[in-house]
ZALUM-448274 format. One record per atom (N, C-alpha, C): atom name; x, y, z; residue number from 0; residue in one letter. Coordinates in steps of 0.05 Angstrom, whole numbers. Layout:
<atoms>
+-------+--------+--------+--------+-----+---------+
: atomo :     px :     py :     pz : num : residuo :
+-------+--------+--------+--------+-----+---------+
:    CA :      X :      Y :      Z : NUM :       a :
...
+-------+--------+--------+--------+-----+---------+
</atoms>
This chain:
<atoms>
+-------+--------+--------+--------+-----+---------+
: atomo :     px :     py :     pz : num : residuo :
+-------+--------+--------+--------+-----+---------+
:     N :     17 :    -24 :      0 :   0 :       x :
:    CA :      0 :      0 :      0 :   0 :       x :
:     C :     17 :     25 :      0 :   0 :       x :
:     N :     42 :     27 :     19 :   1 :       x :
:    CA :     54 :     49 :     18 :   1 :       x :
:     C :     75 :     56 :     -6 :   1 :       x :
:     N :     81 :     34 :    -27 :   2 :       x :
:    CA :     89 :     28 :    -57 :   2 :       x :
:     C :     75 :     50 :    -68 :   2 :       x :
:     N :     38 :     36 :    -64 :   3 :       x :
:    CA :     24 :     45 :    -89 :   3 :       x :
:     C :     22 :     75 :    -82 :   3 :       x :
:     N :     22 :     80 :    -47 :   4 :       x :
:    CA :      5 :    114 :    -33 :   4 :       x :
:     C :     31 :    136 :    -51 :   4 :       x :
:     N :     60 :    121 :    -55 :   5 :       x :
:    CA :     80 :    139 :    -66 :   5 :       x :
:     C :     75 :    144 :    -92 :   5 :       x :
:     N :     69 :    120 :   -108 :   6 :       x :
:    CA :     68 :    115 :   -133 :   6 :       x :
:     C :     84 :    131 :   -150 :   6 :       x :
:     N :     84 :    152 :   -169 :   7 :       x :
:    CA :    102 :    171 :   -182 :   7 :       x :
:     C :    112 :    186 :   -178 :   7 :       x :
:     N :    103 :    197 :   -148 :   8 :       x :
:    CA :    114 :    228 :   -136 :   8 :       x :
:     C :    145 :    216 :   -124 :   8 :       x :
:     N :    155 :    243 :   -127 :   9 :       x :
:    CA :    181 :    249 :   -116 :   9 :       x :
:     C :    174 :    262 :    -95 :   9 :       x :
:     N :    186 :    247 :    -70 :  10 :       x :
:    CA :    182 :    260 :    -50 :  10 :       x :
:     C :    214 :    263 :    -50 :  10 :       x :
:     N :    220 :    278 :    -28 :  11 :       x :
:    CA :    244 :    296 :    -20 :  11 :       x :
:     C :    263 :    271 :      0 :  11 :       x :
:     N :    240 :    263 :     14 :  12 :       x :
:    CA :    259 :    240 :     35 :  12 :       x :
:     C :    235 :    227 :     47 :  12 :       x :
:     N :    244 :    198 :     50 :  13 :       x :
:    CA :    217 :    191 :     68 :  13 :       x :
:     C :    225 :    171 :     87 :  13 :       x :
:     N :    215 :    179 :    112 :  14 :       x :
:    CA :    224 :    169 :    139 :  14 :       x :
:     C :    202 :    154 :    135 :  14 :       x :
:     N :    224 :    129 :    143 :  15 :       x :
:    CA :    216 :     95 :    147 :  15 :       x :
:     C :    221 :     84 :    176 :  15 :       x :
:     N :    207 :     80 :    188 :  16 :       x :
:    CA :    204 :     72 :    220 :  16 :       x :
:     C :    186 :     43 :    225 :  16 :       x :
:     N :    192 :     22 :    206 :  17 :       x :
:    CA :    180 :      0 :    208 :  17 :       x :
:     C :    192 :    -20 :    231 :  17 :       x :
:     N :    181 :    -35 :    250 :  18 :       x :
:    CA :    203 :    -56 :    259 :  18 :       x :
:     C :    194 :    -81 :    255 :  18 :       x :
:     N :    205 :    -99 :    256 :  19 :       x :
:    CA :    237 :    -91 :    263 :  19 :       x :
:     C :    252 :    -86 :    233 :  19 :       x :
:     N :    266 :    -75 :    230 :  20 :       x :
:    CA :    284 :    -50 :    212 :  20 :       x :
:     C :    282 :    -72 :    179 :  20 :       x :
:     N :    291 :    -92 :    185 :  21 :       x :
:    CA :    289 :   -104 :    154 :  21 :       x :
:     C :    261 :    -94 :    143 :  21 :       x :
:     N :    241 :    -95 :    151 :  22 :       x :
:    CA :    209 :    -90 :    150 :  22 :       x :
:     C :    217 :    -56 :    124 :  22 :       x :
:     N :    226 :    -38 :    147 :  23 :       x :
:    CA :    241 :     -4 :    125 :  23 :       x :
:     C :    258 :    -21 :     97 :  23 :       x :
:     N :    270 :    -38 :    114 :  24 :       x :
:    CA :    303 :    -38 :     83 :  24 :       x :
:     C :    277 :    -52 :     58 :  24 :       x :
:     N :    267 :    -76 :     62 :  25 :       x :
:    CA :    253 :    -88 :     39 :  25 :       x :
:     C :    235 :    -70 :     25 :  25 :       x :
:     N :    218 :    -52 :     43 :  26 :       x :
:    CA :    203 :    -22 :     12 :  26 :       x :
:     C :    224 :     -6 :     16 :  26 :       x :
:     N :    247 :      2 :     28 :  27 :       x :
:    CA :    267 :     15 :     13 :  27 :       x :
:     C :    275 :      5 :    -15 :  27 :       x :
:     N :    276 :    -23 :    -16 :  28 :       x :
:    CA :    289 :    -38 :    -36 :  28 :       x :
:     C :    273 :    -33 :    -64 :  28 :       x :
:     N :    249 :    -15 :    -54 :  29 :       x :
:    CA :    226 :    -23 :    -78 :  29 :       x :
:     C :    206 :     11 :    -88 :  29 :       x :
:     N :    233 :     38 :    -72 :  30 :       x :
:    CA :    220 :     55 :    -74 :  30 :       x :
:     C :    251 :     68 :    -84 :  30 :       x :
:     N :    238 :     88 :   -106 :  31 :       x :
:    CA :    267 :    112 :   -111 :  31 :       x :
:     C :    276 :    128 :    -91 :  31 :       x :
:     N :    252 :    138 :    -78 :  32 :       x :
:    CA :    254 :    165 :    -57 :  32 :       x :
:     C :    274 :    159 :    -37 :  32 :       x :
:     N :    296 :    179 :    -41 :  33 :       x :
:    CA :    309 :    176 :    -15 :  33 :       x :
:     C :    303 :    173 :      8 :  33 :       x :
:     N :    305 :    157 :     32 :  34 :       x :
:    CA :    297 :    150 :     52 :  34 :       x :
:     C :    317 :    145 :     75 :  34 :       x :
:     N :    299 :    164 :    103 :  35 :       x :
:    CA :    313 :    165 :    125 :  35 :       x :
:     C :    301 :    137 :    153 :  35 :       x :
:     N :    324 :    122 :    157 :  36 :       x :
:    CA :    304 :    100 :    178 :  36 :       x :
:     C :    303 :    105 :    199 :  36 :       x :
:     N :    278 :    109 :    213 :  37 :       x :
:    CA :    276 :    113 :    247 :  37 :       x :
:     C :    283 :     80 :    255 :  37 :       x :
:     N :    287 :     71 :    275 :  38 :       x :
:    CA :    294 :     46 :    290 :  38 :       x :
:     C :    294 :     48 :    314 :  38 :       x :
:     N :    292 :     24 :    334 :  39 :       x :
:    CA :    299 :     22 :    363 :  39 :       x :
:     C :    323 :      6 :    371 :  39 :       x :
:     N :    322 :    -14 :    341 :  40 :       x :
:    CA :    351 :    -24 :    339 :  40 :       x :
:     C :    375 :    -20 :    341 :  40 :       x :
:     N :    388 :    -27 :    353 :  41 :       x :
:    CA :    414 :     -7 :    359 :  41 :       x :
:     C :    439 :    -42 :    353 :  41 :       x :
:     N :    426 :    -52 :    340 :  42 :       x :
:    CA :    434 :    -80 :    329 :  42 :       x :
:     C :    455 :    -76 :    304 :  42 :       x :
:     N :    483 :    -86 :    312 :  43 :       x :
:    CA :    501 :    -81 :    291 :  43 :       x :
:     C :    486 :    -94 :    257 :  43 :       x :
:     N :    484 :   -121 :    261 :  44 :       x :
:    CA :    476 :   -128 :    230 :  44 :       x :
:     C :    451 :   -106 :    219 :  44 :       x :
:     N :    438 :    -97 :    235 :  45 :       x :
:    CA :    418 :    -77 :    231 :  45 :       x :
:     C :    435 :    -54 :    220 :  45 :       x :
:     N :    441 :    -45 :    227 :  46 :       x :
:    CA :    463 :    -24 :    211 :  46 :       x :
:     C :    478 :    -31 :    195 :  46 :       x :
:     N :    495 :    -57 :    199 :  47 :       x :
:    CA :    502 :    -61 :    162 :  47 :       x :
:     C :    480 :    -63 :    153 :  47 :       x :
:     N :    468 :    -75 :    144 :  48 :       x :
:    CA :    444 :    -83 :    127 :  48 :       x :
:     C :    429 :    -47 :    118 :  48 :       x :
:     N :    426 :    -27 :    131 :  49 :       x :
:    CA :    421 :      2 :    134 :  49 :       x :
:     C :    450 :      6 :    115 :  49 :       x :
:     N :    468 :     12 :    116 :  50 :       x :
:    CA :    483 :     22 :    104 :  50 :       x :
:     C :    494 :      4 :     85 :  50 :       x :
:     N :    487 :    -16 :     78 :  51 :       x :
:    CA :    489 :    -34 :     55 :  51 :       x :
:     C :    465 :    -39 :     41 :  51 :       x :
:     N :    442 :    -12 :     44 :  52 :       x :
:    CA :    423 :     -5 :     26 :  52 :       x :
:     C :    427 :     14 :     12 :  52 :       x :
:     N :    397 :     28 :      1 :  53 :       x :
:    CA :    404 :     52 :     -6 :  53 :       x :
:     C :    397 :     77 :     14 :  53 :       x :
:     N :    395 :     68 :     40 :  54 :       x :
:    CA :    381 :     88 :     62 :  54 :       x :
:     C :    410 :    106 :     62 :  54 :       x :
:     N :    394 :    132 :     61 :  55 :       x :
:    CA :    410 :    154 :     75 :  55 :       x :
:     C :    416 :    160 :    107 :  55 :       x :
:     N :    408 :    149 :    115 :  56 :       x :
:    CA :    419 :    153 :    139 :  56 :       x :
:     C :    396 :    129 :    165 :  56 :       x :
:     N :    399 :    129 :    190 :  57 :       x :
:    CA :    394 :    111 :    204 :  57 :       x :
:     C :    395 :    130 :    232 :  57 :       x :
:     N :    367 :    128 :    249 :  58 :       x :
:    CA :    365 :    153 :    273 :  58 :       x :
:     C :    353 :    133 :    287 :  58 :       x :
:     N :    367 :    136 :    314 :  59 :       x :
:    CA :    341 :    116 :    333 :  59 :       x :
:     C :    319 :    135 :    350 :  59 :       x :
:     N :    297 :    118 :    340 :  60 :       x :
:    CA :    269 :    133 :    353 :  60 :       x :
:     C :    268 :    145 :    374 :  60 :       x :
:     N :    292 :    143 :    398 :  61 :       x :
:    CA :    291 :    150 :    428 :  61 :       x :
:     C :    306 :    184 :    420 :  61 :       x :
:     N :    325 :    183 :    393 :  62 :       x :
:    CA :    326 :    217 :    389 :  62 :       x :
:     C :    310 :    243 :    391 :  62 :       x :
:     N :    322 :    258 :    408 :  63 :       x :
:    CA :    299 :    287 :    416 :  63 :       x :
:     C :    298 :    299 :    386 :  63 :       x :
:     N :    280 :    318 :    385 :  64 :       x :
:    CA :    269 :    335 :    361 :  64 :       x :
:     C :    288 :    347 :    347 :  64 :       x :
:     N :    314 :    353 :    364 :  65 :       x :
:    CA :    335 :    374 :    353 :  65 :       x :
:     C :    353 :    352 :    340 :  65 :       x :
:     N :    357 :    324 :    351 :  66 :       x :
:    CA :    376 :    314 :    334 :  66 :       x :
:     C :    369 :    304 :    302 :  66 :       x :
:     N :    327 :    305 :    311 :  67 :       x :
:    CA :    316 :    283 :    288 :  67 :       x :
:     C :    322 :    307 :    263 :  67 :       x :
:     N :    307 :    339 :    274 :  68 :       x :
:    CA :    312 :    356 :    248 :  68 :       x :
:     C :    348 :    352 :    242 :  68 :       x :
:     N :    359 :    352 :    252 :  69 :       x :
:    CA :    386 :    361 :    245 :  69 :       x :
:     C :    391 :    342 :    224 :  69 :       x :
:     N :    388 :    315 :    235 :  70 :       x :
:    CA :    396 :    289 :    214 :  70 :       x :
:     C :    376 :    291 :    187 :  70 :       x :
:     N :    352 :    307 :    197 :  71 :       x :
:    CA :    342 :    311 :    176 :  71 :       x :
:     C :    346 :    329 :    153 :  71 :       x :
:     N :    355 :    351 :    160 :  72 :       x :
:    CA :    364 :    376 :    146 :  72 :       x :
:     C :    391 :    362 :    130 :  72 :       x :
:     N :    409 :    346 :    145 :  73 :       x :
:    CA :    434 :    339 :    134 :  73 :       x :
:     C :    429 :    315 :    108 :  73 :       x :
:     N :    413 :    297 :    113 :  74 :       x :
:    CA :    402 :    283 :     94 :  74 :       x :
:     C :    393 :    297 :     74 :  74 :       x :
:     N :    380 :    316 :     70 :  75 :       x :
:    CA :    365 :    334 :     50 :  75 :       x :
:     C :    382 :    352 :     39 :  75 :       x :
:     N :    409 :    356 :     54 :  76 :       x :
:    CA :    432 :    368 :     43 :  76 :       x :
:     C :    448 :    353 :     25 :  76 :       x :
:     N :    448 :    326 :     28 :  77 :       x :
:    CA :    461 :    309 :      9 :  77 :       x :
:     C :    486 :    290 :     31 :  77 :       x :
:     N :    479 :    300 :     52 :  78 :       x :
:    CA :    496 :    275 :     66 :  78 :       x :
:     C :    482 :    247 :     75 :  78 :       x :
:     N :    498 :    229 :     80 :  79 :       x :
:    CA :    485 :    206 :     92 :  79 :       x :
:     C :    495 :    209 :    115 :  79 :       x :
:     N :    469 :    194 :    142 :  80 :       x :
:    CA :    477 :    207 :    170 :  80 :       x :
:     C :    470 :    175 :    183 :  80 :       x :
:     N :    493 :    162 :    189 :  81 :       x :
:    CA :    493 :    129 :    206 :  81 :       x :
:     C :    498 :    149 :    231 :  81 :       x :
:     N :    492 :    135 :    254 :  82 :       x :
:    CA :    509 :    131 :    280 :  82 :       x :
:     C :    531 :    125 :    275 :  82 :       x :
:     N :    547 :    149 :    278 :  83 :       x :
:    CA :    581 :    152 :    278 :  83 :       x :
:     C :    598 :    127 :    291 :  83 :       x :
:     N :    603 :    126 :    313 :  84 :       x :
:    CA :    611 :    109 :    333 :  84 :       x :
:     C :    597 :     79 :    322 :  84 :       x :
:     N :    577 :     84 :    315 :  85 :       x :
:    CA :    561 :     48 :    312 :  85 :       x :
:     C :    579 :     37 :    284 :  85 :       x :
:     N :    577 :     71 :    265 :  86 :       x :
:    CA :    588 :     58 :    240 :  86 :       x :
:     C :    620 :     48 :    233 :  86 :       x :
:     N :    626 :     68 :    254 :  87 :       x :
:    CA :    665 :     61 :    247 :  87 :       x :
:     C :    665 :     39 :    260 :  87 :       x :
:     N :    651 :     27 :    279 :  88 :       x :
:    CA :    651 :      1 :    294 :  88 :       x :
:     C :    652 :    -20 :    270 :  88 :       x :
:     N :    643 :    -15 :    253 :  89 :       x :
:    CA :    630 :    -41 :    232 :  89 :       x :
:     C :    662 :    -39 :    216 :  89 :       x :
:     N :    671 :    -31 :    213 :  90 :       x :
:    CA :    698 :    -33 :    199 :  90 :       x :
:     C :    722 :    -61 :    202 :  90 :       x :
:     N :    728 :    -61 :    224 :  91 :       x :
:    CA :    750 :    -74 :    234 :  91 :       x :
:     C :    730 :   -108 :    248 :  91 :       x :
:     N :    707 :   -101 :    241 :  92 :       x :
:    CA :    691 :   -130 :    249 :  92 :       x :
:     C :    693 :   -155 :    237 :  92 :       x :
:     N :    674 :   -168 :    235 :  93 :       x :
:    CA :    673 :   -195 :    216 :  93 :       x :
:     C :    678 :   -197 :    191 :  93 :       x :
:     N :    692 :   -223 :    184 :  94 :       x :
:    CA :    699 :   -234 :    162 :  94 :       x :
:     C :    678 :   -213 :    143 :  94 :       x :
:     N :    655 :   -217 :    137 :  95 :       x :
:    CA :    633 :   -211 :    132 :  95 :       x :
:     C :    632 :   -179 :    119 :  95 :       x :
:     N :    646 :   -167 :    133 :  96 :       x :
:    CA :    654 :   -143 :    126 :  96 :       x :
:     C :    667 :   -127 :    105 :  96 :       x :
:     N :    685 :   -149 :     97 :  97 :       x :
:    CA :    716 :   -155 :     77 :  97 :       x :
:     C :    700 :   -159 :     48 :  97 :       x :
:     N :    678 :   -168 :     46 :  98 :       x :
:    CA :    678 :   -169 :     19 :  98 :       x :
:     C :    656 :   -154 :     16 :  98 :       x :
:     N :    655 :   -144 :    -16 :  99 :       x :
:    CA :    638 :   -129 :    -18 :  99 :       x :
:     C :    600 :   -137 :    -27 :  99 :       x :
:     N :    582 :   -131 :    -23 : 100 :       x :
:    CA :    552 :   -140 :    -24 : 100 :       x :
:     C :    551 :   -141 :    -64 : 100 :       x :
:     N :    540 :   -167 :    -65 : 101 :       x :
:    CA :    536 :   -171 :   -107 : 101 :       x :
:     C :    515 :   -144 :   -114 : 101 :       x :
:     N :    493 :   -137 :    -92 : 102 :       x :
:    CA :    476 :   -121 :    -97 : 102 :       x :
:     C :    482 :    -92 :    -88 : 102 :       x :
:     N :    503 :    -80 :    -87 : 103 :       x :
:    CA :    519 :    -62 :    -76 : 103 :       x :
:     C :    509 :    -39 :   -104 : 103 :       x :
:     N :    498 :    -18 :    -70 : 104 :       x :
:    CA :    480 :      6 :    -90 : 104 :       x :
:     C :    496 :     30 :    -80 : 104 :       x :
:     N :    512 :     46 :   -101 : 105 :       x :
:    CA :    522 :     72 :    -88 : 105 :       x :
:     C :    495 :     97 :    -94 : 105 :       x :
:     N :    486 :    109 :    -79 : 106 :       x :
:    CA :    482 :    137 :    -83 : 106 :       x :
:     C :    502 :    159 :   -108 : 106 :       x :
:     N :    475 :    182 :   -120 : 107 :       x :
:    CA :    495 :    188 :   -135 : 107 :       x :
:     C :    515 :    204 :   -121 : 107 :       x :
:     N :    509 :    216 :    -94 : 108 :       x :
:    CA :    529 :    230 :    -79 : 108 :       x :
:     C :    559 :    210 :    -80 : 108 :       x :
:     N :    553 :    187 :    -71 : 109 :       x :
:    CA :    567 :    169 :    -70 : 109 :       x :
:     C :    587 :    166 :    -87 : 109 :       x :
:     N :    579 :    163 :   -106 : 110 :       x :
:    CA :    591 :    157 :   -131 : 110 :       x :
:     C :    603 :    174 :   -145 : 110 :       x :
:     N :    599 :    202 :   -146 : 111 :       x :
:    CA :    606 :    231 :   -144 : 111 :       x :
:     C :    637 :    230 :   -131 : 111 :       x :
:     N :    636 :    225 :   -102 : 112 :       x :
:    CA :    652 :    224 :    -87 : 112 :       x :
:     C :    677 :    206 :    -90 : 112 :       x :
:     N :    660 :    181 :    -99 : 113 :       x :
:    CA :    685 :    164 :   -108 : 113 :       x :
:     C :    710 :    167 :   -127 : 113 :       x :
:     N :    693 :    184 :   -148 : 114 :       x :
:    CA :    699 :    193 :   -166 : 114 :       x :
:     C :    720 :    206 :   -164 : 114 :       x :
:     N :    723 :    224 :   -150 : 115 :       x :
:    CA :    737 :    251 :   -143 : 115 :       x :
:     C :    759 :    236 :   -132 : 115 :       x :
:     N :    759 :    220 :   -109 : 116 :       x :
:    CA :    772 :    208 :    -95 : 116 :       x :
:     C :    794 :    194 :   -119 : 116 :       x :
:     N :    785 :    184 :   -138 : 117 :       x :
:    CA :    798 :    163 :   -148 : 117 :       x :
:     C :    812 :    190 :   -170 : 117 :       x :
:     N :    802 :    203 :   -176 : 118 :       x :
:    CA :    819 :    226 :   -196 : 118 :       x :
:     C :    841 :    236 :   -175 : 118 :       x :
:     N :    845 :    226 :   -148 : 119 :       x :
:    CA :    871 :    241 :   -131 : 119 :       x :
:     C :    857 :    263 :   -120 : 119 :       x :
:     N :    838 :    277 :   -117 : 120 :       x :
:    CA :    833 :    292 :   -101 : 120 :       x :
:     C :    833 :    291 :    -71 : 120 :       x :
:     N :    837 :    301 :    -55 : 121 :       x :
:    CA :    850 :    306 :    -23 : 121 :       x :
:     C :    815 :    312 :    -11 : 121 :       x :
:     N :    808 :    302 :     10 : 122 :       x :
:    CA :    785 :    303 :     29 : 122 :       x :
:     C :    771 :    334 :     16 : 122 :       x :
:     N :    788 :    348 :     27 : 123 :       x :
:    CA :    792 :    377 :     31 : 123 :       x :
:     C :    777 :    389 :      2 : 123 :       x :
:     N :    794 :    379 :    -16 : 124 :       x :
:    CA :    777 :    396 :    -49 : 124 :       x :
:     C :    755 :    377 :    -50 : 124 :       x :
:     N :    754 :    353 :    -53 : 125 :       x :
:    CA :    718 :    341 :    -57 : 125 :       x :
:     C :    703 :    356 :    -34 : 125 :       x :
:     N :    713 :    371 :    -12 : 126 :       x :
:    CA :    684 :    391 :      1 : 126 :       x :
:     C :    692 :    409 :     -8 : 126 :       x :
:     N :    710 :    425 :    -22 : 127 :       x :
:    CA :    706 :    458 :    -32 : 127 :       x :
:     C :    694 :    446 :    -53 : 127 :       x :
:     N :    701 :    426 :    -70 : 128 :       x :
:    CA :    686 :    429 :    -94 : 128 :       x :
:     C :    657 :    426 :   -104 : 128 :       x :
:     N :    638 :    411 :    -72 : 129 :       x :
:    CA :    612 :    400 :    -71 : 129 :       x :
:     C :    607 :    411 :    -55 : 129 :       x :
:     N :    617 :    436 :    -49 : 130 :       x :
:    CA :    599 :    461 :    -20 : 130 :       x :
:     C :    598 :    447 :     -3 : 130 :       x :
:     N :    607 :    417 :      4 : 131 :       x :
:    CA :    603 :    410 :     31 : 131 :       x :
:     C :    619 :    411 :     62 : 131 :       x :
:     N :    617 :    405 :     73 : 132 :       x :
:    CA :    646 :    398 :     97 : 132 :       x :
:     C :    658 :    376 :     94 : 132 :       x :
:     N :    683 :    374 :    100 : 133 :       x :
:    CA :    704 :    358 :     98 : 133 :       x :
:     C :    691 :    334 :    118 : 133 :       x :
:     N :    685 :    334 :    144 : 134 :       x :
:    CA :    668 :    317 :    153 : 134 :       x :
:     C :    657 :    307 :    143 : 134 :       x :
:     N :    641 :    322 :    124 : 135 :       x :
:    CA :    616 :    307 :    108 : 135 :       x :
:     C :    630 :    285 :     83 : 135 :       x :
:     N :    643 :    297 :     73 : 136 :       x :
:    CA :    660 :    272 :     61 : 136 :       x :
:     C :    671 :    241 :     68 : 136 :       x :
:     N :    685 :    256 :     92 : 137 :       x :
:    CA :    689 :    233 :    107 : 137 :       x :
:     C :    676 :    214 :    113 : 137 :       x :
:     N :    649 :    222 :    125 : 138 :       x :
:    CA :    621 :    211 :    127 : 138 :       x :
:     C :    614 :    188 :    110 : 138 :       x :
:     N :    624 :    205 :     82 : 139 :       x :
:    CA :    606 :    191 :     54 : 139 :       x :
:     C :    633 :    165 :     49 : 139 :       x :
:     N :    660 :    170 :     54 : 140 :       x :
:    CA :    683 :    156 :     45 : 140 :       x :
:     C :    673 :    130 :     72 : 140 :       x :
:     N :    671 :    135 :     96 : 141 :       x :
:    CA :    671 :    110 :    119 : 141 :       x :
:     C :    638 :     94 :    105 : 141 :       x :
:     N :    621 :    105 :     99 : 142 :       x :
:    CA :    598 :     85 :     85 : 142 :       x :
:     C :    607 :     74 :     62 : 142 :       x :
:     N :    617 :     86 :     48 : 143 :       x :
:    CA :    635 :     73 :     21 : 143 :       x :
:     C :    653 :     50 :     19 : 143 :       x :
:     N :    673 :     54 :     49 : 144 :       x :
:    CA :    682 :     28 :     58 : 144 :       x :
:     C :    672 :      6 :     65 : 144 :       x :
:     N :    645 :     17 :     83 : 145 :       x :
:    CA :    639 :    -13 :     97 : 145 :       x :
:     C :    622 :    -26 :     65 : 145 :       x :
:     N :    605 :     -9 :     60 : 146 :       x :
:    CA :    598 :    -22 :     38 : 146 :       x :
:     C :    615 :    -37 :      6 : 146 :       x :
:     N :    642 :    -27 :      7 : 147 :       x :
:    CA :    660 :    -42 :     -1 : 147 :       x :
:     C :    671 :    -63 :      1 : 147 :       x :
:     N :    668 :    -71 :     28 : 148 :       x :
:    CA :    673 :    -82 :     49 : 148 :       x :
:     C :    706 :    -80 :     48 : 148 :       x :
:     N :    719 :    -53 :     53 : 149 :       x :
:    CA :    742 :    -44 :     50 : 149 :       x :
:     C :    753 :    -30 :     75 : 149 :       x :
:     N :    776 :    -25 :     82 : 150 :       x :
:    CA :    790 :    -16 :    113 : 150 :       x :
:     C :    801 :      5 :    111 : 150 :       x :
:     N :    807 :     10 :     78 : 151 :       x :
:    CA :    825 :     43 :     74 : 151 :       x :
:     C :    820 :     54 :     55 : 151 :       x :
:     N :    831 :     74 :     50 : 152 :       x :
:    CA :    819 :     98 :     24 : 152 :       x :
:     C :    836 :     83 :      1 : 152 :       x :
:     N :    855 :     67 :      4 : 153 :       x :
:    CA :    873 :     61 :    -20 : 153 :       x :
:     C :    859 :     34 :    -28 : 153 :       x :
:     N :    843 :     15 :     -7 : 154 :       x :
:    CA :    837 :     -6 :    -18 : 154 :       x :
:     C :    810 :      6 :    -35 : 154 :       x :
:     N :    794 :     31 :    -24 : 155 :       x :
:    CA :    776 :     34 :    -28 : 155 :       x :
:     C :    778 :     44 :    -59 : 155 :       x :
:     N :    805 :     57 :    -70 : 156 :       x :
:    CA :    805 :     58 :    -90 : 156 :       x :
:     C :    809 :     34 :   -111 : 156 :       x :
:     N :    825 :     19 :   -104 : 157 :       x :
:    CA :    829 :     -8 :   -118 : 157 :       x :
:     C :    797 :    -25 :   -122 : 157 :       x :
:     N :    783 :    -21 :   -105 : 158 :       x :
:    CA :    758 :    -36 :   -109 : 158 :       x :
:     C :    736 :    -17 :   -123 : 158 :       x :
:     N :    741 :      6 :   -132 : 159 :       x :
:    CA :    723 :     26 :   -149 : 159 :       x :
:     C :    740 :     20 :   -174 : 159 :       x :
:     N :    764 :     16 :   -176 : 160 :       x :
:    CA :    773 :      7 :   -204 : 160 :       x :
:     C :    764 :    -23 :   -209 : 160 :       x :
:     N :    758 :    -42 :   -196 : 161 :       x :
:    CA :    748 :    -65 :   -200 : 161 :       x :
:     C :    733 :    -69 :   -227 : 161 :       x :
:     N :    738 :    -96 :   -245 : 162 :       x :
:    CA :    719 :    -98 :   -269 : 162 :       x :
:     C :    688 :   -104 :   -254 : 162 :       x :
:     N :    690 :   -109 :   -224 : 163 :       x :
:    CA :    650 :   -108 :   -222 : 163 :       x :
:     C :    651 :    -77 :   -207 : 163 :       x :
:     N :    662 :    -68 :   -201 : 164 :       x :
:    CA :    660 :    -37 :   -200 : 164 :       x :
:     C :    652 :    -27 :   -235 : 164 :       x :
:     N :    670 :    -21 :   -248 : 165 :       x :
:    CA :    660 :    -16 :   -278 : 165 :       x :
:     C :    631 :    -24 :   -288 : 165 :       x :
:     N :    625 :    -59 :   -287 : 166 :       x :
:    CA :    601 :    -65 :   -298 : 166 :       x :
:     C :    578 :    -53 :   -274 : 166 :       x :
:     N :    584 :    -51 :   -251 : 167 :       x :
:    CA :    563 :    -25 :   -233 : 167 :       x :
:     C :    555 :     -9 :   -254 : 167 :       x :
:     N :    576 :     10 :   -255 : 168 :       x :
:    CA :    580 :     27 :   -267 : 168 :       x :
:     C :    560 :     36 :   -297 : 168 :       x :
:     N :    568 :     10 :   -304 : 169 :       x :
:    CA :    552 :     15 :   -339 : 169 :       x :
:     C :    529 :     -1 :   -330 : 169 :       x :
:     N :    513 :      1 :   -308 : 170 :       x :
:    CA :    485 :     -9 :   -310 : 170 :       x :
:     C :    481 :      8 :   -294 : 170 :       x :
:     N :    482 :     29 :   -286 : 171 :       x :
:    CA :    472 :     48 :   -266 : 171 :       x :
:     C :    473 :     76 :   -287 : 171 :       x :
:     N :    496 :     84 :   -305 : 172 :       x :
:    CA :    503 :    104 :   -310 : 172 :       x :
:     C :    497 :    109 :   -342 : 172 :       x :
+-------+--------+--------+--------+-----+---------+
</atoms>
């Protein structure tokens, strides 16, 4: 029903607060609209699985008003907003981590970013050159990893040159 209630419109962002959280990722899987997930989950595979979608970001429901607009405003700005601390956690974890997802979806921010990255650009010019903050990059480079399932900016480049990086590439672009 909430497929058909979207149907053609472009909405701006749409907060998904289903539980438990796979319930958001599966009509994420099945809607264009960028989408922000409320949760109570505070469950690591819950957050990979969140940032090995196409969700922009991931807020738990117990957040006061000031943090929900903020993550909200920053989402709508073009950043993706995980739990910091939850997400760098997922890095150095399980086997599981190391390789990258067959259904592996970058954002175009994402992919923007990679881009830049892989032409040699420094943190610093991909945010003068995309009005953003250098944080905010950062942000987008640590989701880029785990969803790589990569540990550094150099592996992270080697696996954007990949021939299934490329065929990404020519079915998305």
């Amino acid at each position: 029903a909430l497929i058909e209630a979207v149907g053609d419109r472009a909405p701006d962002l749409m907060l998904l607060g289903f539980e438990p959280v796979q319930v958001s990722l599966a009509l994420l899987s099945e809607l264009t609209a960028p989408a922000l997930l409320l949760t109570w989950s505070r469950r690591r595979q819950d957050l990979s699985d969140a940032v090995r979608s196409s969700a922009r970001g991931m807020v738990h429901k117990d957040a006061g008003p000031q943090q929900l607009r903020s993550t909200i405003s920053s989402v709508l700005g073009g950043s993706v907003v995980f739990p910091g601390a939850s997400l760098a956690a997922l890095l150095p974890q399980a086997p599981s981590f190391r390789r990258a997802s067959d259904d592996l979806r970058l954002t175009g921010r994402e992919e923007e970013i990679l881009n830049m990255i892989n032409a040699g650009m420094a943190t610093k010019q991909v945010a003068a050159s995309l009005g953003i903050a250098a944080q905010t990059v950062k942000n987008h480079l640590r989701v880029l990893m785990v969803k790589a399932g990569v540990a550094s900016r150099a592996e992270l480049s080697h696996w954007a040159q990949s021939p299934a990086a490329a065929m990404r590439q020519a079915e998305t672009g």
